[in-house]
N, C-alpha and C positions, 0 to 999 in steps of 0.2 A: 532302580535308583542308579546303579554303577552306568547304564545308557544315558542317563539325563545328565549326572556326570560329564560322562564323554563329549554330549553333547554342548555344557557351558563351558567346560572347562578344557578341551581337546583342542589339540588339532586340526584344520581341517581337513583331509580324509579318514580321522577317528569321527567329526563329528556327521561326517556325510552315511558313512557306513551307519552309525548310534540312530542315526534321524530316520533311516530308508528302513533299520530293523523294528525301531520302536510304533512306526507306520504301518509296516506290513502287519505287525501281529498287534496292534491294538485290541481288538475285538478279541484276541486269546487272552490277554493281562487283564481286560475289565477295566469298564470306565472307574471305579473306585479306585481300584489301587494306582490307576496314573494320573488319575484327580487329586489323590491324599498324597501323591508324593510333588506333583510339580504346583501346587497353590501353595504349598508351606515356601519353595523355593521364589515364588514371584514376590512373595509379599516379604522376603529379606531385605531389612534395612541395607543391607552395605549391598543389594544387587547392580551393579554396573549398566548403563543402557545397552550393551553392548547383549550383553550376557541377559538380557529380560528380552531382547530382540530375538534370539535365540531359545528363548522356552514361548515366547508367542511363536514363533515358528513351528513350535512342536506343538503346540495346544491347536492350531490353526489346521495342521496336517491331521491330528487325531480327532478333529471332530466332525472330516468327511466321513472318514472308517468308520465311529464309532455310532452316528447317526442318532438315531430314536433312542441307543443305552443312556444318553449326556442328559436325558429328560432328569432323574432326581437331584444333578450336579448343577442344574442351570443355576442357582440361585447364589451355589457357594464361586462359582465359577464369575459369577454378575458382579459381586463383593468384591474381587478382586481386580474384574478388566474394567468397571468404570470408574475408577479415578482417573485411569490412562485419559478418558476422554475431556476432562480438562488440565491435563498436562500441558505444564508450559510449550516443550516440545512438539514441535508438528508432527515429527514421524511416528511419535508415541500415542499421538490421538488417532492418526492414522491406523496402526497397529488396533486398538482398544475399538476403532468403527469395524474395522476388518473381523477381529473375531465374534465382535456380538452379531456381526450380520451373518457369520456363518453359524453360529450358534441358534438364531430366530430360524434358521433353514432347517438345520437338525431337528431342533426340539419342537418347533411347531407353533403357530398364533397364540393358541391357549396355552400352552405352559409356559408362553414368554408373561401371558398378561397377569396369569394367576401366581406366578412367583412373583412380579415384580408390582401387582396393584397393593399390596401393605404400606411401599416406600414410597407412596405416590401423594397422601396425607401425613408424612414423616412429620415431627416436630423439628428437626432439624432441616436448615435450609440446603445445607449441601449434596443431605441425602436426594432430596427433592428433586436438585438439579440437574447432580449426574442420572438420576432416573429418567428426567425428560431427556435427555438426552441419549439415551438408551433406546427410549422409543421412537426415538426420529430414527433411530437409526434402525429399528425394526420395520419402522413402517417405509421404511427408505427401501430393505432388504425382501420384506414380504407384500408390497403396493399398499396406499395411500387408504385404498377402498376398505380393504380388511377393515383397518383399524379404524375406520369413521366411528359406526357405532359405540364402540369402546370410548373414545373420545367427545363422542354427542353427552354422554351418560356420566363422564366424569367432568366436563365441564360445566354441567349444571345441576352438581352434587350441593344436596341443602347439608347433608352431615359436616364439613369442612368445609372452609374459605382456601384450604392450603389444601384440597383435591383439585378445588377450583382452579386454584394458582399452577397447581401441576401440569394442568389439562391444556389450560392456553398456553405455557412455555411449551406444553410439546409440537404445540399447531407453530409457536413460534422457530423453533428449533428445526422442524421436517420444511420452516421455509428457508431457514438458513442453511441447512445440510440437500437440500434437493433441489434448488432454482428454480427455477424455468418448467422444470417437470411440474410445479405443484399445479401448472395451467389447468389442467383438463378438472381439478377439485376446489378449483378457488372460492366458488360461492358458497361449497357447501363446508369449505374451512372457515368462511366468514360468517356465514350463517351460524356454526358452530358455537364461533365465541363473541359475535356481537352483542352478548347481552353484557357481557363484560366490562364493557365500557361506562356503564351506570352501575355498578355492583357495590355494595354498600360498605365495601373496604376499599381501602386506599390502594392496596398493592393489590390487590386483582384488577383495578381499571387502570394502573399504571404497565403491567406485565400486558393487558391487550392489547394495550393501548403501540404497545413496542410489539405484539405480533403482529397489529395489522402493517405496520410500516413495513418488518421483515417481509408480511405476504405481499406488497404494494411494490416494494425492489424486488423477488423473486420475481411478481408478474410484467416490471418494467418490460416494453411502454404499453401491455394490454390490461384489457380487466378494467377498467374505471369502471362497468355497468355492475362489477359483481360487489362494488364497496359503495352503490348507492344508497342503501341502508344506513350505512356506518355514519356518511358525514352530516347528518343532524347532530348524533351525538358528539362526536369530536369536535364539532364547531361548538357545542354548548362548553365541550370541556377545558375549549382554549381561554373559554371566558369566563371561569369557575374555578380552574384547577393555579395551586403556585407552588413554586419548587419542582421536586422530580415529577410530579405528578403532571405539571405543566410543560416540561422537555420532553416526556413522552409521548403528548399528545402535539405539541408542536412537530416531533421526528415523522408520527404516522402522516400530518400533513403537507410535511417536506417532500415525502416519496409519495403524495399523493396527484399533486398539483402537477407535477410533470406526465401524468397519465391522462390529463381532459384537456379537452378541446382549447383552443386558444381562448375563446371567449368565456368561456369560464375560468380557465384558468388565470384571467389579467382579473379578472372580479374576486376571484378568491383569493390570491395573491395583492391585492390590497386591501382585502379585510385583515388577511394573518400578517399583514406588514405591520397594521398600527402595534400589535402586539410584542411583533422582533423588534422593535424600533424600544418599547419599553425595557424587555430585557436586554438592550446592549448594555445596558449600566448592570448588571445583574455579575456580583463577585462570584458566581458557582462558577467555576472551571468547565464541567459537564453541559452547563446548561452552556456557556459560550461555546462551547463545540458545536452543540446544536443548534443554537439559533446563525451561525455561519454557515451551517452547512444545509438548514433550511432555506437561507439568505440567496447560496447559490442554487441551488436548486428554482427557486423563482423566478430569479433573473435568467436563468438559462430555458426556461419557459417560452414557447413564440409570442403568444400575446401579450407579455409583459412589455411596457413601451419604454425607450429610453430615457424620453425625457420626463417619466416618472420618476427611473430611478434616480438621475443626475438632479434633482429638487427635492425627493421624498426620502431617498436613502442615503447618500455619498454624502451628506452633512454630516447624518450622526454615524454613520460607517467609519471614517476613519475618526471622530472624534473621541471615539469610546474602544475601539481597536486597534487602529495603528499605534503602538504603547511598546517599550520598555520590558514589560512583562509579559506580553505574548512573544515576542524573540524568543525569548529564556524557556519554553515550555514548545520541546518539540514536537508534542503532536495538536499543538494549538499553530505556531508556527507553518505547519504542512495545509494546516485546513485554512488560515487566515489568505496566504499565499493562493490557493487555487480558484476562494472568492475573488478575490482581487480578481483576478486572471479572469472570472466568468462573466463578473462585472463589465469588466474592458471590452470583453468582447461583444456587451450590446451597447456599452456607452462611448467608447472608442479610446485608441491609444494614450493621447495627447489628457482627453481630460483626466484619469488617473495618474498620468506621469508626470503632469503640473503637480499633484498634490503631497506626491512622493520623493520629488528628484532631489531636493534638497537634503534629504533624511542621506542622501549618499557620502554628506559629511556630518551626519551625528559621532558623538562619541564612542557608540557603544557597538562593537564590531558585529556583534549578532544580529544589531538590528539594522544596520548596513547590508547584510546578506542577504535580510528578508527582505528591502526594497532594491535590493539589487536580481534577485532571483524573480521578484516581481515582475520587474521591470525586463527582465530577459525574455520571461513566458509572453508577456502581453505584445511585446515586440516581435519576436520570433513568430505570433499569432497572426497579430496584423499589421506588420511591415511599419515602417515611419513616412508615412504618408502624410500624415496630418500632426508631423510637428515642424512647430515652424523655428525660425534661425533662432530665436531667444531661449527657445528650450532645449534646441541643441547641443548650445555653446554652453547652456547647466548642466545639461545632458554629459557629456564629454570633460567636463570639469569635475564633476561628482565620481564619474566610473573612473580617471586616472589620480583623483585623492584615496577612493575605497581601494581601487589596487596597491598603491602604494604605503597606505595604513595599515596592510594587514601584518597580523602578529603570528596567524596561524596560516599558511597558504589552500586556499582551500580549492575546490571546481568549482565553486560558486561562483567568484570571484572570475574565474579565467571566463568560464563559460558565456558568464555576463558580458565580460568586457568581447568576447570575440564576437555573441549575437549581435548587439549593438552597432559595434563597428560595423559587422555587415551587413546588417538592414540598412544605416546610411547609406553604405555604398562612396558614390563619387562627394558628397558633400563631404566625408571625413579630412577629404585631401588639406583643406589650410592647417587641422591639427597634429598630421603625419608626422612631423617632427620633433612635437614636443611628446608625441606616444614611443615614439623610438628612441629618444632622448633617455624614457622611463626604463626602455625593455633593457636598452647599451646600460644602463648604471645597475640593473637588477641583474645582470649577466654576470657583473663585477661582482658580485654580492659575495659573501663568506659563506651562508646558506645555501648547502644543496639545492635544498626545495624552492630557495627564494629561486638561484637561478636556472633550475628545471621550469618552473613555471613562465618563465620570462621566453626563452625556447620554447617551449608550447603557443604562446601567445604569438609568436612569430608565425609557427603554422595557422593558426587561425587566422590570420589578417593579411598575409600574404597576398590571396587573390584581391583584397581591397586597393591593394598598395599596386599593384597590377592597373586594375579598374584607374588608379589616380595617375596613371602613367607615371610610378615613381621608382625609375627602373636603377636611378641614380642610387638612392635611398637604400633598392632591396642589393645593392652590390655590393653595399657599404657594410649592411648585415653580412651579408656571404662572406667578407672577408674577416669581419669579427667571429664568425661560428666554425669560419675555418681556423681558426689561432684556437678556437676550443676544445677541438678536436682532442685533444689531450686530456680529458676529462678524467678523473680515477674515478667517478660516481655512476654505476652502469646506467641507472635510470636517466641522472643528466644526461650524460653521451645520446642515449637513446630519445632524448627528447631535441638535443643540437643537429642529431641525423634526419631527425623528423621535420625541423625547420627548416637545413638546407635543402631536401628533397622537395619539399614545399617551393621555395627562394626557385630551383630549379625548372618545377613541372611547371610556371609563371613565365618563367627571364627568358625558358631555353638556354637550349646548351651553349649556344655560340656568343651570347653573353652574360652570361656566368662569370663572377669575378671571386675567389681566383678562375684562372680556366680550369675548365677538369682535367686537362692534361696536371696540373700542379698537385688536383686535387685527390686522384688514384690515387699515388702511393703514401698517403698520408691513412685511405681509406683502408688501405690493404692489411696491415695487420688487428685491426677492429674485427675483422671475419673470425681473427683466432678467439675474439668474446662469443663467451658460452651462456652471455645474459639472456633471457627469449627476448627482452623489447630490443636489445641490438641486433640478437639474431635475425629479428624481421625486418630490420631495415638496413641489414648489411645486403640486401637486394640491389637496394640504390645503387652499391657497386658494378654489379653484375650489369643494372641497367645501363649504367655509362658505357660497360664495354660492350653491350650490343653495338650502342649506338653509336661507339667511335669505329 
């Protein structure tokens, strides 16, 4: 006890000495008594991550030592390290996969399966969980093969529906914890649990129905021949199942569609369209997650053709999504933004950006972002080729209102405006004035951040304003960034240093206004900032005097 002490509560070389002693002589103390004293300590309320990172360390190191003794401990030892594994915490899940896989090494296949098959028909769902989870991680730790049988045997247990249940989250689980590895076992994990998908409870065909999807992205882009079984059923059950039971089976066909052939995949992707198409009105949160991310998924398919989507989908797409309400909900926001983006990319720039550009002066600054973040990906994607002079001049009217509306300064906003601007390129040239017009009054601003970001925006656009031969323009800057120079805000400075150096690697040195002879010794005591963003660019100094 006074070693495990040492060990949470020490020093570090008290606890390096505590950790190497209480290792070396494992096997002399007995698995018991350094079981019975460090499980009382993990499972203390007031333990610290810090300090529970530190008795896994210990528990991690003693059960190489202690090997085949931790067989009658696995159980008490099990009770305590799987909750770690749905710990919000990544490093604690981490910790909690790490010792049970060395624990499955120790103790051996059978004494993982025979302590841990009781919890496996738990009436409690939590027990359930962390148990399948446990066993992905066993079979992660001791190969796939082992544990088939095992697995064959409990997924088509007639005693419980919740053995049942157990069985395919843990086929589900060893796909999400293993990837790519599950290749060489795929058909005989599907074979396993495709009867599941007809099973006479609701949440046994909804639980398969999400393993096969997990096995379908673990085997992304192989395997469509080992789920040829499966898609009778899933197809019946798209058109049978409602609510969660129908998000399920709609996600396994999400990640299925990207795995066949073009020609199948354009035929099957307009059967499950009529379906996404019904739930876009569908108020479930989850389910709109999923049918977006089904949605892209299709579209990003080869055989799917364009001028399907711009007739059969881009009507009710943004009718029922581009909303108010998907802004507000960040992880609805991340997934609506990247269909967008996948869309564009088989139906082209222009037609999504007609349908958006205007949202660039809605009221509601959130939702500004997400058609400005749009509109950055889709461009940044595929250039501005196919927008013509009327959508431009939207184009450019919308992105210098959204910058200047905002309340909060965000990257979105900048990022936006600097992709845009330089995908145009040379067409930006007639607006150059009235965007510098923007940056010079934001420069002046009382906000820091207002006018750090106004200096960023300068380095972005820079090489455009170059491109517009507007050499006039960038001196006029240089001489207002040089009067800035005085900045007390290190960030700002560092973003005014990052502009000018910009304004410079463009103009050249020779006309550079002020000249750099003016402009050294204004630079020279900037060097004495211990900021890092001015440290990195107090370079820029050094560069001028190479080069004078």
């Amino acid at each position: 006890m006074r070693l495990l002490l040492k060990i949470k509560n020490g020093t570090p070389p008290m606890r390096k000495a505590a950790l190497r002693q209480i290792t070396d002589k494992a096997r002399e103390f007995g698995a018991g008594p350094l079981f019975n004293q460090i499980l009382p300590l993990l499972m203390s309320p007031t333990l610290e991550d810090q300090e529970r990172h530190l008795l896994v360390k210990v528990i991690d190191r003693i059960l190489y030592k202690l090997d085949d003794l931790v067989r009658p401990y696995v159980h008490k030892i099990l009770v305590v390290i799987e909750p770690l594994l749905i710990d919000e915490d990544y490093y604690a899940r981490v910790e909690g996969r790490e010792i049970i896989s060395n624990l499955a090494k120790a103790a051996g296949l059978a004494t993982m399966i025979s302590t841990m098959r009781p919890d496996i028909d738990n009436i409690d769902e939590y027990v359930r969980n962390t148990t399948a989870r446990a066993f992905a991680v066993v079979a992660s730790a001791l190969g796939i093969p082992s544990l088939l049988p095992f697995l064959k045997a409990v997924c088509r247990s007639k005693k419980s529906w919740q053995a049942r249940h157990t069985g395919i989250k843990i086929v589900q689980q060893i796909a999400i914890l293993m990837g790519c590895a599950i290749l060489p076992h795929l058909k005989s994990l599907v074979e396993i649990i495709e009867h599941g998908l007809v099973d006479e409870q609701q949440k046994v065909r909804t639980i398969t129905a999400l393993a096969m999807a997990a096995l379908a992205e673990a085997a992304t882009p192989y395997g469509i021949e080992s789920f040829d079984s499966v898609l009778k059923p899933l197809w019946k059950g798209i058109r049978t199942h409602r609510g969660k039971g129908l998000a399920a089976f709609l996600k396994a066909i999400g990640y299925l569609i990207p795995l066949m052939d073009a020609e199948y995949a354009n035929y099957y992707t307009k059967e499950v369209m009529l379906i996404l198409i019904r739930e876009f009105q569908s108020p479930d949160e989850e389910m709109k997650k999923i049918v977006l991310k089904v949605v892209k998924q299709c579209c990003g398919t080869d055989g799917v053709e364009a001028q399907y989507i711009k007739d059969e989908i881009l009507p009710h797409f943004f009718k029922h999504f581009w909303n108010h309400r998907m802004a507000l909900d960040r992880r609805n926001y991340r997934q609506l933004v990247d269909t967008t983006v996948e869309i564009a990319n088989k139906v082209g720039a222009s037609e999504i950006i007609n349908r958006v550009v205007d949202d660039l002066k809605d009221e509601n600054e959130q939702y500004r972002k997400m058609v400005m973040e749009s509109i950055e990906k889709t461009m940044g994607n595929l250039g501005a080729a196919d927008i013509d002079s009327r959508l431009e001049e939207q184009l450019i009217d919308g992105i210098l209102y959204a910058f200047q509306e905002q309340t909060t300064e965000d990257v979105v906003m900048l990022n936006g405006f600097g992709t845009i601007v330089n995908q145009l390129g040379k067409r930006v040239k007639p607006y150059l004035p009235q965007i510098c017009g923007t940056i010079l009054w934001r420069l002046n601003n009382k906000s820091a951040k207002v006018r750090q970001q106004a200096a960023d925006l300068i380095s972005r656009i820079a090489v455009v304003m170059k491109m517009c031969q507007e050499e006039k323009l960038m001196g006029h800057l240089g001489v207002v960034l040089y009067e800035y120079l005085g900045e007390e805000y290190p960030e700002v400075l560092g973003s005014i240093l990052g502009a000018l150096k910009a304004i410079v690697n463009v103009i050249g040195m020779t006309k550079m206004t002020p000249p750099i002879k003016d402009l050294l010794p204004r630079l020279t005591p900037i060097l004495k900032n211990r900021h890092e963003k001015v440290r990195s660019l107090t370079n820029f100094e050094l560069y001028f005097n190479f080069c004078i």
